[in-house]
C-alpha positions as CSV (number, residue, x, y, z in Angstrom):
1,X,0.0,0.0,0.0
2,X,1.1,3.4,-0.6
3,X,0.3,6.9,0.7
4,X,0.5,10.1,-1.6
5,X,1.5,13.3,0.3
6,X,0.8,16.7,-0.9
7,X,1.9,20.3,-0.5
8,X,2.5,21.0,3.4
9,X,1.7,17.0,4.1
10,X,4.4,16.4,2.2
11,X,6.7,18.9,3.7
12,X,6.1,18.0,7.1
13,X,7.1,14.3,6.5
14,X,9.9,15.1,4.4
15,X,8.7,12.7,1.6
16,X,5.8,12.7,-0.9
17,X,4.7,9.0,-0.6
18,X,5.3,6.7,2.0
19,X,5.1,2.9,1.5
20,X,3.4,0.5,4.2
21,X,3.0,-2.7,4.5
22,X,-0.5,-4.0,5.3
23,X,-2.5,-7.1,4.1
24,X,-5.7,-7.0,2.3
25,X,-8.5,-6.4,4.2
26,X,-7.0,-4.1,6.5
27,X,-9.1,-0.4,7.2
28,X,-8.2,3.5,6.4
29,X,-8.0,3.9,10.1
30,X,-5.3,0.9,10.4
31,X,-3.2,2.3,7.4
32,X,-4.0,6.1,9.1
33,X,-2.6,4.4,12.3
34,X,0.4,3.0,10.4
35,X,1.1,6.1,8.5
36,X,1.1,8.0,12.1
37,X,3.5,5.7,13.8
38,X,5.3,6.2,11.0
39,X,5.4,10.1,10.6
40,X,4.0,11.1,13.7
41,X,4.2,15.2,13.3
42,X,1.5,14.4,10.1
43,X,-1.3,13.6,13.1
44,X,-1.2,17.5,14.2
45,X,-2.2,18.4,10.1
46,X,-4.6,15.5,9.7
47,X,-6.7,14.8,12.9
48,X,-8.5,17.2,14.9
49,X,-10.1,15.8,17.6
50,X,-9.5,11.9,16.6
51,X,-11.7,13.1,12.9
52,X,-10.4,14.0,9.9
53,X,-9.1,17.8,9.7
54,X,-12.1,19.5,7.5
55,X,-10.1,21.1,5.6
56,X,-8.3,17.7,4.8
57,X,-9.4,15.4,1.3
58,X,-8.2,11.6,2.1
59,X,-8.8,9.2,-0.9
60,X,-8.7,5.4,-1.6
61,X,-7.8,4.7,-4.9
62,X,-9.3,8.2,-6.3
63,X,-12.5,8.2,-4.4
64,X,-13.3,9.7,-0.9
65,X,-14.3,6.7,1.5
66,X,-16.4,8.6,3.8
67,X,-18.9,9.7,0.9
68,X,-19.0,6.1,-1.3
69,X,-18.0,3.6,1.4
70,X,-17.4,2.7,5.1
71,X,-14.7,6.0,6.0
72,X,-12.5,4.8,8.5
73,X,-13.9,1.0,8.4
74,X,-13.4,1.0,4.6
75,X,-11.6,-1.9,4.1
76,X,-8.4,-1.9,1.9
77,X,-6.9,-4.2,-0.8
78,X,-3.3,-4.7,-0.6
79,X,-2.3,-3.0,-3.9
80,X,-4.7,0.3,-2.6
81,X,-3.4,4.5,-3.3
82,X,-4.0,5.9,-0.6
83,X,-3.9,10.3,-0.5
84,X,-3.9,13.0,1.5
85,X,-3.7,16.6,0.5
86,X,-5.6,19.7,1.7
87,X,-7.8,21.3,-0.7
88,X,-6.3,23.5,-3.5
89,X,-7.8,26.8,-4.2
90,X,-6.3,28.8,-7.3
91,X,-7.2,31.5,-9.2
């Protein structure tokens, strides 16, 4: 499995994906738990409260769990992309 970091995600970890090693059928919330042990200073930009940040877009595989699937309980296949970026706003 592999996490995708972007702009200040990316800076705060000091690397723009991270690769972990889960088996299939483990959750968002066990690869989020990972990816914390991991990078620890990337919990402060992602989790308020124990929730995702709002301003904070996670996906799994290109789609956002938490509006077509389980969110945290989603459950994972071992090849799965897993992102996290704060929204982008341009003009």
């Amino acid at each position: 499995m592999e996490w995708k970091l972007f702009a200040n995600l990316a800076e705060a970890a000091g690397q723009k994906e991270v690769e972990i090693d889960l088996d299939g059928g483990a959750t968002v919330d066990d690869a989020l738990a990972v990816l914390f042990d991991r990078h620890p200073e990337l919990k402060a930009e992602v989790h308020e409260d124990g929730e995702l940040a709002e301003h904070i877009r996670l996906l799994v595989d290109g789609e956002d769990p938490f509006e077509t699937a389980d969110g945290y309980e989603t459950t994972l296949e071992r090849d799965a992309e897993l992102a996290l970026f704060p929204p982008v706003s341009g003009g």
